[in-house]
C-alpha positions, 0 to 999 in steps of 0.5 A: 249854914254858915257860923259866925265868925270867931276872932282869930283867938286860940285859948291854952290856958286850962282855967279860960277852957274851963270857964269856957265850957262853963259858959257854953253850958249856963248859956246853951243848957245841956250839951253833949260831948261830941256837940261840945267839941264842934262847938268849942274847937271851931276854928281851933279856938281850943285843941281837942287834946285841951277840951278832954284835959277841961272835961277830965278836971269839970267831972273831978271838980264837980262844975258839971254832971253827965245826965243822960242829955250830956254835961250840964252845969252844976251850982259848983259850975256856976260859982267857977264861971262868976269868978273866972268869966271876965277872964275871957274876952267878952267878943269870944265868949259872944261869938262863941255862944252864938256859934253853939247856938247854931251848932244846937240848931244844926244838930236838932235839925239833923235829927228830924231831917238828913240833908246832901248835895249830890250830882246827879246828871249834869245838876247839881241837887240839894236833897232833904229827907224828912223822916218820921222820928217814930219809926224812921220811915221817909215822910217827904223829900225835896229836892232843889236843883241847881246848875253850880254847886254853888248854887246848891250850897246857896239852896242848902243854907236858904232851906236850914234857915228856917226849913218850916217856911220854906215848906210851908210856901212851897206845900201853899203854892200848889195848894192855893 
């Protein structure tokens, strides 16, 4: 699935990567650490050195609390982003939060399905299992062959853009 593009921006400044996380957080809701760092290092907008630094300061602060779902904002939070949020350009703060999107998106997909693109033979194979989120057993898998790898990759971001539909026309044409 590919990401919207970010302009070319690198953010230093300890205040705009606060308010940036402060951002994330009001608009994308609770977020874990590791999901924040995909998110707010796509292309290298923000180091990973910089992200732990604002981390660090948002706990100290009190601009965010750690609930057992990740970081969430707090009213202390909130009070930060609408002092400092016009600080940040108004195309990197849009374009970043349509990134997180998908990056939530991704993530909660990949919780209910794994996904790979494998060779096997002279194909290329694009492969989703589903698992049962019960006990992790295989529900379904679908395999997509394809001649190129590219092909496979082009089957990868059909099939996670809306993974239902592409089942449901699938499950209908043998069915009806």
């Amino acid at each position: 699935m590919k990401l919207p593009k970010l302009p070319k921006i690198v953010v230093e400044d300890e205040t705009k990567v606060i308010t940036l996380i402060c951002c994330l957080l009001e608009n994308l809701g609770e977020l874990t650490e590791p999901l924040l760092l995909e998110i707010i290092t796509l292309h290298d907008t923000v180091s990973q050195f910089k992200l732990y630094d604002a981390l660090t300061i948002i706990e100290n602060k009190h601009l965010a609390s750690i609930t057992p779902k990740g970081y969430a904002i707090t009213a202390d939070g909130r009070t930060w982003l609408s002092q400092f949020e016009n600080s940040l350009p108004v195309s990197l703060r849009r374009k970043l939060i349509e990134a997180g999107k998908e990056t939530v998106r991704l993530f909660k997909l990949k919780k209910a399905v794994k996904w790979s693109i494998l060779r096997e033979d002279e194909d290329w194979v694009f492969y989703a299992c589903f698992l049962n989120e019960m006990n992790g057993s295989r529900i379904m898998e679908v395999k997509i062959y394809a001649k190129t790898e590219e092909d496979a990759f082009k089957a990868q971001e059909n099939f996670l853009s809306n993974p239902a539909m592409i089942l449901s026309n699938t499950i209908g044409y043998f069915i009806g």
